[in-house]
C-alpha positions in Angstrom: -16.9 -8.7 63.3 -19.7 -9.5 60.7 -21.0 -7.6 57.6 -23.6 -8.6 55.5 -22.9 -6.9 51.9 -25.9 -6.9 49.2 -25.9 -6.9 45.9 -28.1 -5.2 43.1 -27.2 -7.4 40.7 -30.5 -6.1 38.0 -28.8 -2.2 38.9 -25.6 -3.2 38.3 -26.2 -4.8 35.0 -28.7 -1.5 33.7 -26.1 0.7 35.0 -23.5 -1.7 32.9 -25.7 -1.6 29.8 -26.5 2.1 30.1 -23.0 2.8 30.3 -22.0 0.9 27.4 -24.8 2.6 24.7 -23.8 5.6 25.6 -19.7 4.6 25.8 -20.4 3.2 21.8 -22.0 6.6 20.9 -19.2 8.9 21.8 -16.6 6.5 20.5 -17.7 6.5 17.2 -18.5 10.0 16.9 -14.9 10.4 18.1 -13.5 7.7 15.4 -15.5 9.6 12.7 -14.0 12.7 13.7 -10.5 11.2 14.1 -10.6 10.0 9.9 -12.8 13.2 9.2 -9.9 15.1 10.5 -7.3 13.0 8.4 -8.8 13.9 4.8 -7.6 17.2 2.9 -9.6 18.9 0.4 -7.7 18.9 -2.6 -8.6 18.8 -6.9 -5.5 16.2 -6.3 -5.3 12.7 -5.6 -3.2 11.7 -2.4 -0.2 10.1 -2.3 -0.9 6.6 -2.3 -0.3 5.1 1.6 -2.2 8.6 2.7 -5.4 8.8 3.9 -7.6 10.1 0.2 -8.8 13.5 -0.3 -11.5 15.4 -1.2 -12.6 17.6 -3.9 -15.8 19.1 -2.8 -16.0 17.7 0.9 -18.1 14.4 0.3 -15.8 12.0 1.5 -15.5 14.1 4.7 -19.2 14.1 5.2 -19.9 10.8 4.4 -18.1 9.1 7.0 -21.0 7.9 9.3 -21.6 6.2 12.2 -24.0 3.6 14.2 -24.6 1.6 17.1 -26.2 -1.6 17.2 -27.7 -0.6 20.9 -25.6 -2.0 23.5 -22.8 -4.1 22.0 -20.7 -2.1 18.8 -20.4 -0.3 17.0 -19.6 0.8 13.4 -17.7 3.7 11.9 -16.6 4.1 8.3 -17.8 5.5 5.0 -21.3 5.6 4.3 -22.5 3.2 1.3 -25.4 5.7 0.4 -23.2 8.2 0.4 -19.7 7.2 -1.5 -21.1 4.0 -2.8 -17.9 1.3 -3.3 -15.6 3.9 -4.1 -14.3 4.0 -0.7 -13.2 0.1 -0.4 -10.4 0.4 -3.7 -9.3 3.5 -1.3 -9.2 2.0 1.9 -7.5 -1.3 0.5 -6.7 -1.0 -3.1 -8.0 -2.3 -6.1 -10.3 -1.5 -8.9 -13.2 0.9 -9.2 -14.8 2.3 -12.3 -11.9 0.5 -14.2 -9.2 2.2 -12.9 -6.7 0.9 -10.3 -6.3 2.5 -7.3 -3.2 2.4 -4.4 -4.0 1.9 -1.2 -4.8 5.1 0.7 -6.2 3.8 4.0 -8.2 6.1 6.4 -10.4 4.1 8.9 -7.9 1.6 10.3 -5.1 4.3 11.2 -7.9 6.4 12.3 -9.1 3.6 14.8 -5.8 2.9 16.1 -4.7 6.8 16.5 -7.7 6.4 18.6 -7.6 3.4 21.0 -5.7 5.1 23.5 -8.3 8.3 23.9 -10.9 5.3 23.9 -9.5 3.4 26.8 -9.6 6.5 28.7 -13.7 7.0 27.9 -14.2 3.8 29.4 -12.7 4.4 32.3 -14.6 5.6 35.0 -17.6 5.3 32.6 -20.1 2.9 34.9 -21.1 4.7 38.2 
């Protein structure tokens, strides 16, 4: 018996790429939902090892997201939004002379989340 199999090598790479843009999109949006999720509104400061809250909602809304087109992408606290404030939280240390605990938000985010992302992936180039 002989078969001759051919390969669309250009398809399979575009359906690869196009696959992947739009894999990144929905995995940040569902990391920024993930540490969105995590932070309380309170007139309170968090105990330090939680993730920080809120007063007003900022910190919740300024947690942003973007892809690079095909290859990452990036999810965290937006500088125009929250400015440096966000990086004493995340690992501790000074801002506006005062020292802060940590009270870390994006990295337990992204690992609660690895096992949801694996699943997007799967299946995701047809």
């Amino acid at each position: 018996m002989r078969h001759d199999i051919e390969l669309d090598e250009d398809g399979l790479v575009a359906r690869i790429v196009r696959a992947s843009k739009e894999f990144l999109r929905r995995a940040g949006a569902y990391v920024r939902k993930v540490a969105q999720r995590k932070v309380a509104t309170s007139p309170k400061a968090s105990a330090p090892g939680q993730p920080p809250h809120t007063r007003q909602g900022a910190l919740r809304r300024g947690i942003v997201f973007a892809t690079d087109g095909e290859k990452s992408v990036l999810v965290g606290p937006g500088f125009r939004q929250l400015g440096e404030s966000m990086s004493a939280h995340e690992f501790g240390g000074r801002y506006r002379r005062e020292r802060y605990p940590k009270r870390p938000l994006m990295g337990p985010s992204l690992k609660e989340s690895t096992p949801h992302l694996a699943k997007m992936w799967d299946g995701a180039v047809k």
